[in-house]
FIKOL-302575 format. One line per field, with one value per atom (N, C-alpha, C): residue number from 1; residue in one letter; atom name; x, y, z. Coordinates in Angstrom, 3 decimals. Layout:
REM FIKOL-302575
nr = [NUM;...]
rest = [A;...]
atom = [CA;...]
px = [X;...]
py = [Y;...]
pz = [Z;...]
REM end
This chain:
REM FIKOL-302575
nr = [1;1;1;2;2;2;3;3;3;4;4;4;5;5;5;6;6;6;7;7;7;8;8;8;9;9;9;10;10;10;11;11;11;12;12;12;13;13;13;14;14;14;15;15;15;16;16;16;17;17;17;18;18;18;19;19;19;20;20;20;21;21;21;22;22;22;23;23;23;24;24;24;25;25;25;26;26;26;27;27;27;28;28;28;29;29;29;30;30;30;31;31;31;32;32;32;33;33;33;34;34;34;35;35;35;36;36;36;37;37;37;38;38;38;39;39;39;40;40;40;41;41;41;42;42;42;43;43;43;44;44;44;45;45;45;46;46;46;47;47;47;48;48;48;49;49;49;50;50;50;51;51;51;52;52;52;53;53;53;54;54;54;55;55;55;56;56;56;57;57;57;58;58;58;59;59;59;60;60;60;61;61;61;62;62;62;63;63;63;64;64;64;65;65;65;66;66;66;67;67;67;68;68;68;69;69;69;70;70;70;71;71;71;72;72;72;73;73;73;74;74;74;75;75;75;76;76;76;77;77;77;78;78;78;79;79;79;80;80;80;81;81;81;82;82;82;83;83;83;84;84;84;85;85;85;86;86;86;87;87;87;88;88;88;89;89;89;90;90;90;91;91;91;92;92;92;93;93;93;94;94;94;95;95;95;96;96;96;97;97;97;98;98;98;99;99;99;100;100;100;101;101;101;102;102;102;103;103;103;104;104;104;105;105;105;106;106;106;107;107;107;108;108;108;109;109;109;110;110;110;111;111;111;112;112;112;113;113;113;114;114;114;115;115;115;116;116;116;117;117;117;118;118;118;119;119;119;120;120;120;121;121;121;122;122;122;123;123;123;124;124;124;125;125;125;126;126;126;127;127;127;128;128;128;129;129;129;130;130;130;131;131;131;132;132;132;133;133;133;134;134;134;135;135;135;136;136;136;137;137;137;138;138;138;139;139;139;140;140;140;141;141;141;142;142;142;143;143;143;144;144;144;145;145;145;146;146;146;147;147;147;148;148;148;149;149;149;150;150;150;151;151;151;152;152;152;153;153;153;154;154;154;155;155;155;156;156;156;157;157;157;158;158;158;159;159;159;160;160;160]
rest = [X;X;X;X;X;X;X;X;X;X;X;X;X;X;X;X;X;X;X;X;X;X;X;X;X;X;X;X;X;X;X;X;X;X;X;X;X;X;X;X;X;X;X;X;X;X;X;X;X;X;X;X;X;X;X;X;X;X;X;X;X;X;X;X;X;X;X;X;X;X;X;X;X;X;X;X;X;X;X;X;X;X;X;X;X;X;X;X;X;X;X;X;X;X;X;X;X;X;X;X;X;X;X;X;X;X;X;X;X;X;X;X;X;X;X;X;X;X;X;X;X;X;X;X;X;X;X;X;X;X;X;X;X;X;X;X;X;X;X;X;X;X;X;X;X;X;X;X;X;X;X;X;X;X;X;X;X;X;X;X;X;X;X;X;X;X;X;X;X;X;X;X;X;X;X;X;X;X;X;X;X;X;X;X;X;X;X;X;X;X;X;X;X;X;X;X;X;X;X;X;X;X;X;X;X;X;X;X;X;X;X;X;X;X;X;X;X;X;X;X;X;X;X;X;X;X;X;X;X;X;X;X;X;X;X;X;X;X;X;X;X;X;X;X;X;X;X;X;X;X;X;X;X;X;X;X;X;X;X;X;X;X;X;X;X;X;X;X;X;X;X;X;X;X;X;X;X;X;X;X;X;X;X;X;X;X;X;X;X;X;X;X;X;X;X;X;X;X;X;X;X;X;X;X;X;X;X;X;X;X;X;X;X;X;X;X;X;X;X;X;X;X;X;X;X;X;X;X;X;X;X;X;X;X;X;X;X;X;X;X;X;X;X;X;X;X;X;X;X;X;X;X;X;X;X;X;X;X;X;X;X;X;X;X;X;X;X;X;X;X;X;X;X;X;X;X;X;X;X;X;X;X;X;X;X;X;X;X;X;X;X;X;X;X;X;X;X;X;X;X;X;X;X;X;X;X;X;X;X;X;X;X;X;X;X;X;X;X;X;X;X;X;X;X;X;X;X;X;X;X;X;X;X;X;X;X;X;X;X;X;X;X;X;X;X;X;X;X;X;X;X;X;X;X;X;X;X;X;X;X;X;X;X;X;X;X;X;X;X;X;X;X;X;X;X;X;X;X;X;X]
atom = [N;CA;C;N;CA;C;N;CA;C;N;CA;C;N;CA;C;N;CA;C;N;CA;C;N;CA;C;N;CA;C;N;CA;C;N;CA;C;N;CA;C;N;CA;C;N;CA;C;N;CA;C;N;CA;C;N;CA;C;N;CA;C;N;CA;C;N;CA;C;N;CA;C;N;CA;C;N;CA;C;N;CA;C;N;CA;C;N;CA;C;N;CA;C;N;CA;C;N;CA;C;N;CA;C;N;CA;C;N;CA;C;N;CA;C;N;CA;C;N;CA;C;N;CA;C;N;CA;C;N;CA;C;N;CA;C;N;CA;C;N;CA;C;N;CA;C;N;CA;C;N;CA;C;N;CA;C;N;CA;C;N;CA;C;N;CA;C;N;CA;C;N;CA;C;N;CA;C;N;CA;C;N;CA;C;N;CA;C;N;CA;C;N;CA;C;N;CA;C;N;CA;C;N;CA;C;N;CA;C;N;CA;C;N;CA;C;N;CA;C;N;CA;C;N;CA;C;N;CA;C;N;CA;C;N;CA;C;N;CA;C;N;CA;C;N;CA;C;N;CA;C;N;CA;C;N;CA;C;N;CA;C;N;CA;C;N;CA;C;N;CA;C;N;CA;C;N;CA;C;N;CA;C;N;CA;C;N;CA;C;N;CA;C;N;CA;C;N;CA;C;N;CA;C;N;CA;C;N;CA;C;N;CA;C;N;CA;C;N;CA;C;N;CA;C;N;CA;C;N;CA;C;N;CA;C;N;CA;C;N;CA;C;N;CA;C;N;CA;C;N;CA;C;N;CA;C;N;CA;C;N;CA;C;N;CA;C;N;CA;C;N;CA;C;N;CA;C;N;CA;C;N;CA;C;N;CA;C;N;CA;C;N;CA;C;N;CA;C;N;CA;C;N;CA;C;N;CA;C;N;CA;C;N;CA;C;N;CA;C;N;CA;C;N;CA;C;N;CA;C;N;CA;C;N;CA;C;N;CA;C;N;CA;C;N;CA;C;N;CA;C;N;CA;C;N;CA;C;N;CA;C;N;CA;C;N;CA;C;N;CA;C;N;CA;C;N;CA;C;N;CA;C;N;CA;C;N;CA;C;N;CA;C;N;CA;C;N;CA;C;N;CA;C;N;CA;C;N;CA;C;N;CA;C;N;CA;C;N;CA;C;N;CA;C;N;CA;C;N;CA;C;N;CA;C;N;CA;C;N;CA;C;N;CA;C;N;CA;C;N;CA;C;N;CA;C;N;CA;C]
px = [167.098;166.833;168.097;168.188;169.508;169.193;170.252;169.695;169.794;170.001;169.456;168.129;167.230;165.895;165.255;164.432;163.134;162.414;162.326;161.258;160.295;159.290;157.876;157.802;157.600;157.536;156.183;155.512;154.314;153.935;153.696;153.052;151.389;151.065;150.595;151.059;150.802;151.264;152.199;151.302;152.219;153.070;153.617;154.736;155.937;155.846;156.692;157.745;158.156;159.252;160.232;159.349;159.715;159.737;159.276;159.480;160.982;161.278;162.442;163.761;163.178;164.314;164.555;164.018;164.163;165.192;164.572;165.296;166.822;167.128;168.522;169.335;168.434;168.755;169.425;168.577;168.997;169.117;170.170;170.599;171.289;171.102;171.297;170.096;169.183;168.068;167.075;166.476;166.131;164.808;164.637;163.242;162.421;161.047;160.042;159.476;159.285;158.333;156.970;156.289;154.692;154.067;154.562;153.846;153.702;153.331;153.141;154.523;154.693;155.948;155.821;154.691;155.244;154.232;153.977;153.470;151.882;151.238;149.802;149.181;147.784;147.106;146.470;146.531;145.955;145.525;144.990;144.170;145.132;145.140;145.580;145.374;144.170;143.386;143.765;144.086;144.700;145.855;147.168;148.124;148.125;147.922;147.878;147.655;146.424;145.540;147.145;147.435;148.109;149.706;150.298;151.233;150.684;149.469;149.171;148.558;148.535;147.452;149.145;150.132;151.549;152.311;152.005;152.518;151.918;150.812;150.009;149.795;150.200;150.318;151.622;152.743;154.406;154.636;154.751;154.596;156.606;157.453;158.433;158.925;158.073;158.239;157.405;158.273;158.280;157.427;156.778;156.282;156.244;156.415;156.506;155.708;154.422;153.468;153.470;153.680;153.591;152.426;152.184;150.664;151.457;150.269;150.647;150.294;149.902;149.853;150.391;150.460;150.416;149.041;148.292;147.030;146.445;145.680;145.124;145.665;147.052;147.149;147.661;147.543;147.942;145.759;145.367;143.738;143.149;143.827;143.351;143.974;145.348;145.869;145.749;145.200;144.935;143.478;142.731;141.227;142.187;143.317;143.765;144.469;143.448;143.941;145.362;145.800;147.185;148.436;147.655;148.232;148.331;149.686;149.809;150.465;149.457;150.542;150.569;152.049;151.657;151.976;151.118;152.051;152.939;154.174;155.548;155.730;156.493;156.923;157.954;158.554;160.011;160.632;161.889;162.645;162.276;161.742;161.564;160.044;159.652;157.697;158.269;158.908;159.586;159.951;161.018;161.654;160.656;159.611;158.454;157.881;157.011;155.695;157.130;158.058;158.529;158.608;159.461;159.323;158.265;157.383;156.392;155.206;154.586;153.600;154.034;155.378;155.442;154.743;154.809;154.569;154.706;154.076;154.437;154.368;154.008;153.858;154.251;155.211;155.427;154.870;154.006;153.422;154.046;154.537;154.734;154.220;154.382;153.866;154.621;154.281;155.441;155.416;154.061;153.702;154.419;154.900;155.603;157.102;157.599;158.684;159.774;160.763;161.906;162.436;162.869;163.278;164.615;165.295;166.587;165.751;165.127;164.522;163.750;162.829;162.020;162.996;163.997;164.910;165.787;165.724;166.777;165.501;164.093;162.432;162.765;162.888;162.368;163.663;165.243;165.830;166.251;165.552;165.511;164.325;163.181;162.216;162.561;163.262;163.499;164.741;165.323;166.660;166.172;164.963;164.356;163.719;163.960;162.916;162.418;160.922;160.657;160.721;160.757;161.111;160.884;159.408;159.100;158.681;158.826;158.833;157.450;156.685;155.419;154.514;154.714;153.460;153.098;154.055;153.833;152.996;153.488;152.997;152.081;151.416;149.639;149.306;149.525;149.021;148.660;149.946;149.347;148.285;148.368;147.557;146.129;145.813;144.861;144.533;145.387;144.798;144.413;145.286;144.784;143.395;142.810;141.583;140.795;140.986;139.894;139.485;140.817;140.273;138.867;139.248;138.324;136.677;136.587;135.698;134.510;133.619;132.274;132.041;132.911;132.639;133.430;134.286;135.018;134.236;132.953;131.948;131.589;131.487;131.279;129.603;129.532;127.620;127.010;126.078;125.203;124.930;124.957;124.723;125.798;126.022;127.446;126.994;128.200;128.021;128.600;128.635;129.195;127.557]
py = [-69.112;-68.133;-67.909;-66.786;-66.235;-67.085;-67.417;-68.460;-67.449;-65.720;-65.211;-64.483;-65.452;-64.367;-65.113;-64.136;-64.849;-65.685;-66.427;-67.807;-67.791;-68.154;-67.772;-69.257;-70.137;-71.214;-71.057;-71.944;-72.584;-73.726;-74.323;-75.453;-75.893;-76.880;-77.193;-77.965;-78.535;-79.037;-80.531;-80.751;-82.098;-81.936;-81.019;-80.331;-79.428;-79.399;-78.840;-79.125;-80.483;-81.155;-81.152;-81.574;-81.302;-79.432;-78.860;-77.631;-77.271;-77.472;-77.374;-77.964;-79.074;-79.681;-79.063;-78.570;-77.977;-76.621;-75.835;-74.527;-74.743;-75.699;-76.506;-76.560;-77.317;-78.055;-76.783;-75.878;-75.301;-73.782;-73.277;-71.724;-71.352;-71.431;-70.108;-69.337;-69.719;-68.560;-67.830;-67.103;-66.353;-66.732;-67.018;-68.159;-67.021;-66.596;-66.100;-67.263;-67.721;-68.559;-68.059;-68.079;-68.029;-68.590;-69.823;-70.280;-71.886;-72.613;-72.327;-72.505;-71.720;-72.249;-73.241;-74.190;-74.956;-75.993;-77.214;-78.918;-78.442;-77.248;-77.352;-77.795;-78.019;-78.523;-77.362;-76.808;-75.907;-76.296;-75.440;-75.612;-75.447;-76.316;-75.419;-74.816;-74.883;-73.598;-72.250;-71.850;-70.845;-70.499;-71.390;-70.976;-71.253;-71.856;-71.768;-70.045;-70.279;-68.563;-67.823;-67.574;-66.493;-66.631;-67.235;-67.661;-67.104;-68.116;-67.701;-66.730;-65.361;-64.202;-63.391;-63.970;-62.946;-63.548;-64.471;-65.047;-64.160;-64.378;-63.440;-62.221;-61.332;-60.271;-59.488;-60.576;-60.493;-61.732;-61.601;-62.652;-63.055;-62.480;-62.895;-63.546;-64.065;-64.206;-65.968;-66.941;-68.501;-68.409;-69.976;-70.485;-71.594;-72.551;-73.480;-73.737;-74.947;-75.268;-76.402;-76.704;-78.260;-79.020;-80.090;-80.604;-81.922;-82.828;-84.337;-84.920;-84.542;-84.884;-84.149;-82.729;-81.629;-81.281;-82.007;-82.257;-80.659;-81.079;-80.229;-78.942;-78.605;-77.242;-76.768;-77.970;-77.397;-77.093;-77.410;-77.152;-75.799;-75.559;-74.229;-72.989;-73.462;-71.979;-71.925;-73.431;-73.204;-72.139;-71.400;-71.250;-69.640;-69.278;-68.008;-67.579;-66.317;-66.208;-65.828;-66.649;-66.170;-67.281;-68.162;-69.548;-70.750;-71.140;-72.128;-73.167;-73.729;-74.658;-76.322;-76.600;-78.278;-78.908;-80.147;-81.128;-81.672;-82.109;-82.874;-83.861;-85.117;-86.296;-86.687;-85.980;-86.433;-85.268;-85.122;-83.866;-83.900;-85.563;-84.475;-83.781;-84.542;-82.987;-81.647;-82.059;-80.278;-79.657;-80.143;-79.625;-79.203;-80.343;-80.277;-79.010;-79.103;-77.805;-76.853;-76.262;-74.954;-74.907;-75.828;-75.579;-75.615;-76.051;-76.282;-75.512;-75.623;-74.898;-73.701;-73.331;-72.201;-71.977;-73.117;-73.288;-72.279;-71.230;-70.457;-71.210;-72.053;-72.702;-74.077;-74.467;-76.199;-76.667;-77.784;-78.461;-79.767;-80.147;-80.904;-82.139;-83.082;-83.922;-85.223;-84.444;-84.310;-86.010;-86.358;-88.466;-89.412;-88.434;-89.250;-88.850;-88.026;-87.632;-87.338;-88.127;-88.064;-86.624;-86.282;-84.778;-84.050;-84.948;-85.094;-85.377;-85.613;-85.658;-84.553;-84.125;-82.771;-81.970;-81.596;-80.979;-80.304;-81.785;-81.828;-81.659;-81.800;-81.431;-80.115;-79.526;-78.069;-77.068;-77.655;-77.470;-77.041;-78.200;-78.535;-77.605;-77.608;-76.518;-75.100;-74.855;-73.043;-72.905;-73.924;-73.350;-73.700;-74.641;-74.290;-73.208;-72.615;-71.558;-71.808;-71.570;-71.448;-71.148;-71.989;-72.734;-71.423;-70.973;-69.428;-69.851;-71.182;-71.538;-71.276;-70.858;-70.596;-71.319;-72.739;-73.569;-73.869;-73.210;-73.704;-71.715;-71.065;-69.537;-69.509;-70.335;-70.222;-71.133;-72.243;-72.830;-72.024;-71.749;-70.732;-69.881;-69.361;-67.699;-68.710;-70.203;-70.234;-71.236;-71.134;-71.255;-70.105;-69.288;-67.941;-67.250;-67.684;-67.573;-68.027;-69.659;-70.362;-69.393;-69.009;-68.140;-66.771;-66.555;-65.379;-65.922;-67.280;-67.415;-67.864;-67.853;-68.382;-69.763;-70.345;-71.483;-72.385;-71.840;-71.992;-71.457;-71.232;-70.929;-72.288;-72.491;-74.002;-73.893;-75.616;-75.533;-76.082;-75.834;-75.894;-77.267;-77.852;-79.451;-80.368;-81.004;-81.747;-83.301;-83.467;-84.657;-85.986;-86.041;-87.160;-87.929]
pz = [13.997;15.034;15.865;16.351;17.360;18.337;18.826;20.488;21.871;21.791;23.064;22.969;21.744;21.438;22.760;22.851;24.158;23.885;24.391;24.139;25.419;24.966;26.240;26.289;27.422;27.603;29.453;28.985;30.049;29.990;31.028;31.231;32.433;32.281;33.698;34.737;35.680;36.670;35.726;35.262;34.502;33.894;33.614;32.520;33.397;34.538;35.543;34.653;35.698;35.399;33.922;32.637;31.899;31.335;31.540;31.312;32.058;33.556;34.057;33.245;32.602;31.942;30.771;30.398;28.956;29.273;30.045;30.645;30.476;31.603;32.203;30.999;29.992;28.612;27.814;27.696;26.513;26.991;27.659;28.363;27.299;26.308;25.054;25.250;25.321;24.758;26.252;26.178;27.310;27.398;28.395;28.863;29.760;29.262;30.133;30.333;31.736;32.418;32.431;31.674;32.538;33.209;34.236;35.172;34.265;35.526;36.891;37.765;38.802;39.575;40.371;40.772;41.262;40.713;41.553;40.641;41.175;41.815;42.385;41.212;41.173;40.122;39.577;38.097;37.241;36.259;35.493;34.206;33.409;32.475;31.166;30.158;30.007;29.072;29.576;30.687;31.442;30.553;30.973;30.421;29.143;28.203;26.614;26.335;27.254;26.328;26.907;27.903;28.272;27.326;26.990;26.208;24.822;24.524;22.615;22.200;23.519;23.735;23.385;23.884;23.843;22.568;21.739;21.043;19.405;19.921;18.593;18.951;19.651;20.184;19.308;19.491;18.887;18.278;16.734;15.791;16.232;16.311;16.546;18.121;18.822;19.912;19.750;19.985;19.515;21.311;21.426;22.819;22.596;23.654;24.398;25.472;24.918;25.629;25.963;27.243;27.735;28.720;28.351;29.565;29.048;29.895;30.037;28.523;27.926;26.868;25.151;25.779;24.842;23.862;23.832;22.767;23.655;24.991;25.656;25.442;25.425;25.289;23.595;22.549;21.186;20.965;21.444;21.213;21.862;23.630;23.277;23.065;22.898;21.983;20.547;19.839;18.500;18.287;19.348;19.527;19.583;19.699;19.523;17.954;17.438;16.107;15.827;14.978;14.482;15.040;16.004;16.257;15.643;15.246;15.113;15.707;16.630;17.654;16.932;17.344;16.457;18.015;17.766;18.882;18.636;18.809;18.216;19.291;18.742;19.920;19.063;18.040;17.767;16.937;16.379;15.907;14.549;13.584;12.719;12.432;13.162;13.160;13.666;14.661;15.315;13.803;13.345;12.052;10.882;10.447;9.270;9.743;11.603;11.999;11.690;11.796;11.531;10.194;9.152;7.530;6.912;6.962;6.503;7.019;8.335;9.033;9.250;9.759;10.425;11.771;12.368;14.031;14.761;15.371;16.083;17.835;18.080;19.418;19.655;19.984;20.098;21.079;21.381;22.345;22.142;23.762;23.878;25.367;25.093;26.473;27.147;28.125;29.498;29.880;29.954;29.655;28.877;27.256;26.735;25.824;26.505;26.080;27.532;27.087;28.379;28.371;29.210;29.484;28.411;28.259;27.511;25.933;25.511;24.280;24.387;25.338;25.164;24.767;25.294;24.724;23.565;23.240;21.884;20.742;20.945;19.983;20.134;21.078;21.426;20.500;20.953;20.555;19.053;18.232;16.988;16.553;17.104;16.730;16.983;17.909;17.594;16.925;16.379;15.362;14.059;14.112;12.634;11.888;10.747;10.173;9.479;9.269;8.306;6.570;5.467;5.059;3.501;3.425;2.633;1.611;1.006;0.115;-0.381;-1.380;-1.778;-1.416;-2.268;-1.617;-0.310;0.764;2.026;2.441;2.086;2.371;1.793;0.933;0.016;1.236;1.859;2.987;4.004;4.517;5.814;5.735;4.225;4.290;4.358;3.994;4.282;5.150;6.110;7.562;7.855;7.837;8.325;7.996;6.720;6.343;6.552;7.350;8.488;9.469;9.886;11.367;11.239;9.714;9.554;8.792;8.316;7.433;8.529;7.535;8.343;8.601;7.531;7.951;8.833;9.469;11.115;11.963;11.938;13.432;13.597;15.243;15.528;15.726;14.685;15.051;16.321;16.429;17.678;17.872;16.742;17.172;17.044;18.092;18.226;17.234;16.315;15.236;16.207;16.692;18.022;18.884]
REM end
């Protein structure tokens, strides 16, 4: 990827910090903030949707989702079609979710990754591309066919 493409990056309150660090980190590329600006306490089902609502909106437009864990927000922008968010906690999953998955969303968490390593993940994930290779493009197309099939409707009775 060019390093002055736009990168959409959000977090929640727990991800401030590291979201700031990442910015700092890596001023090649052009950072839309979507919030939040400051540490108040928010949801993050909020910002996922609004990130993976502009992400699958513009298939060329990468995001960056951060919470205290990253789990919380790779779950509800995975609930937006045409998302693929991975969670990563080291460079080479960053590297695999882009060759392999074709990650359109990196989640990461702010609890267990130092700021200077969020970095150099995030880093490593938007200079990776996707990889094209067939067996990984027969994969995707059928994720992409979860999103549409019937049998991705959630049932009424919880197996728990």
């Amino acid at each position: 990827m060019k390093k002055t493409k736009t990168v959409l990056i959000a977090s929640d309150h727990a991800g401030i910090e590291l979201k700031a660090a990442i910015i700092k980190a890596l001023p090649g590329w052009k950072w839309q903030d979507l919030g939040p600006l400051n540490g108040d306490r928010v949801d993050y089902p909020d910002f996922a949707r609004k990130l993976a609502e502009k992400v699958a909106a513009d298939p060329t437009l990468p995001g960056i989702l951060i919470c205290g864990s990253g789990i919380g927000m790779s779950i509800a922008a995975n609930k937006i079609p045409g998302i693929r968010a991975a969670v990563v906690e080291n460079t080479v999953a960053a590297r695999l979710s882009r060759e392999h998955n074709d990650a359109n969303v990196l989640c990461l968490g702010s609890r267990f990754i130092a700021p200077a390593y969020g970095a150099e993940i995030a880093s490593v994930w938007l200079e990776t591309p996707f990889s094209k290779d067939q067996r990984h493009k027969s994969r995707i197309a059928k994720i992409t066919a979860l999103e549409t099939s019937t049998c991705s409707k959630p049932s009424r009775k919880r197996p728990f």
